[in-house]
C-alpha positions as CSV (number, residue, x, y, z in Angstrom):
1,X,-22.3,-18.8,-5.1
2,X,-19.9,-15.9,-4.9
3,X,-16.4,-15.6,-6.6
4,X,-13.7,-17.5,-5.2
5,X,-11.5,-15.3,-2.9
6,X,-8.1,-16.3,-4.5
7,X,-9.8,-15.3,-8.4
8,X,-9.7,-11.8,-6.8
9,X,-6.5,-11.6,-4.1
10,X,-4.5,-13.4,-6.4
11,X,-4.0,-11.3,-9.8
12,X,-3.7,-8.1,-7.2
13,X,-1.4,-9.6,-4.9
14,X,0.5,-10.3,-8.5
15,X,0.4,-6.6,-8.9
16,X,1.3,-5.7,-5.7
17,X,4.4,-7.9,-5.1
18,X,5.3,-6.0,-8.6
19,X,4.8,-2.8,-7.1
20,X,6.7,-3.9,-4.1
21,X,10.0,-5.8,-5.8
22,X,10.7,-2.4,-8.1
23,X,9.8,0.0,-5.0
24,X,12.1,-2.2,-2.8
25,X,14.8,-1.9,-5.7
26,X,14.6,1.8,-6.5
27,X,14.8,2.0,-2.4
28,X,17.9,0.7,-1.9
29,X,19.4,2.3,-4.8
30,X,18.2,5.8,-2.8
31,X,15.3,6.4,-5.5
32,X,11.8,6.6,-5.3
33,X,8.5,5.8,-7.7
34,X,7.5,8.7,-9.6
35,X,4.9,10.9,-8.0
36,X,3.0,10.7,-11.3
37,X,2.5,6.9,-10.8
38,X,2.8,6.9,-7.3
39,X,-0.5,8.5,-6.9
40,X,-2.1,5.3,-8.4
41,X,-0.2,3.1,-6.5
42,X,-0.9,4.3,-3.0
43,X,-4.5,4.3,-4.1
44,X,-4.2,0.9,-5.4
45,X,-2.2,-0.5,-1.9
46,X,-5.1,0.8,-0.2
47,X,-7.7,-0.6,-1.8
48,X,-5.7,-4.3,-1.9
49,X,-5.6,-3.9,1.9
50,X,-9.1,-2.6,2.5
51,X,-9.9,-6.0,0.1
52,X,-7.5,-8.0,2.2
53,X,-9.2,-6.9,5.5
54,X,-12.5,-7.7,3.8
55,X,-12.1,-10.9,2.3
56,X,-8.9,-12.7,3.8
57,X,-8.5,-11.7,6.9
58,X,-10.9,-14.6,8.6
59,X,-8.8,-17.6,6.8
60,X,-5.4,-16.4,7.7
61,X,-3.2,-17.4,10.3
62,X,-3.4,-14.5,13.6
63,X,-0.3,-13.1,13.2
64,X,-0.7,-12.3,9.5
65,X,-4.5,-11.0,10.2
66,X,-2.1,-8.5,12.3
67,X,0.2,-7.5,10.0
68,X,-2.6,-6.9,7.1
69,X,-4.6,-4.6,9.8
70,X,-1.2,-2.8,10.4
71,X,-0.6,-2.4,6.7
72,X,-4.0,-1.0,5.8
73,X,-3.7,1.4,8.7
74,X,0.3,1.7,7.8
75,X,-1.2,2.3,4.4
76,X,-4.4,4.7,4.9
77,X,-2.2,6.8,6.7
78,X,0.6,6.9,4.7
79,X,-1.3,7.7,1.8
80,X,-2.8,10.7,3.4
81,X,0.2,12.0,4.3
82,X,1.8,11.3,0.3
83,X,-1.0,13.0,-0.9
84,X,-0.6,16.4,1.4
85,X,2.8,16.2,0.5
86,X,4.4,15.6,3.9
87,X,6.4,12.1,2.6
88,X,8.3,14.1,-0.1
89,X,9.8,16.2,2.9
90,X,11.7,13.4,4.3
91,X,12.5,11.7,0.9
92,X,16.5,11.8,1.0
93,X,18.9,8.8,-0.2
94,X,19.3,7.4,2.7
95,X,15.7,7.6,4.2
96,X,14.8,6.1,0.9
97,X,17.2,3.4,1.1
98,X,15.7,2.3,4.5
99,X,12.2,2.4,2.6
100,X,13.6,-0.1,0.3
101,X,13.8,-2.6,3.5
102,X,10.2,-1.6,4.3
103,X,9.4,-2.5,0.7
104,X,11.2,-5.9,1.0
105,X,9.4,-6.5,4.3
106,X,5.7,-5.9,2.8
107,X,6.7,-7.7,-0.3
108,X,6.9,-11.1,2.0
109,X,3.9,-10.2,3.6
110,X,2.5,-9.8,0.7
111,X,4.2,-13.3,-0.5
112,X,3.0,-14.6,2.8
113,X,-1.0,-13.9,1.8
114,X,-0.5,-15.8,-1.3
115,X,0.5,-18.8,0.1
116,X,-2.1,-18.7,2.8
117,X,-4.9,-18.1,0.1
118,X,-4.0,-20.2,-2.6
């Protein structure tokens, strides 16, 4: 008998809707995450998706099992481009005050997999 899926989605999807409330506030005041930290939490959104795909995917409804296969490609991609420096070109005010309302709309997808897995 394996570990139950919520004793592993639940304490990162905790972390993650962390991640996602500051990056949605620091958004919307036209700031970003530090690129020091940044660097772990790109790696860390990844992973949570890859685990999502993996382990949650089958028991949530079909329109959610879309949006976590669009986030982890969202994601995989995006944290490419982070990490060859190609986001920080783009990062001005206003461009990260719309990222704050990307933030916001992961953070209740992320909100959304918690109540469909616990």
């Amino acid at each position: 008998m394996g570990v139950p899926i919520s004793l592993i989605m639940l304490p990162s999807s905790v972390v993650m809707l962390v991640i996602h409330a500051a990056g949605s506030y620091l958004g919307f005041r036209g700031l970003s995450i530090p690129r020091g930290v940044g660097v772990y939490v790109s790696v860390f959104e990844v992973l949570y998706y890859v685990l999502a795909s993996s382990l949650v995917l089958r028991i949530l409804p079909t329109w959610l099992m879309l949006l976590v296969i669009l986030m982890l490609v969202t994601h995989l991609t995006g944290a490419y481009a982070y990490f060859k420096g190609y986001l920080g070109r783009y990062a001005s005010k206003r461009a990260l005050m719309y990222y704050g309302v990307y933030e916001l709309i992961e953070f209740t997808i992320i909100l959304a997999i918690v109540v469909n897995i616990a």
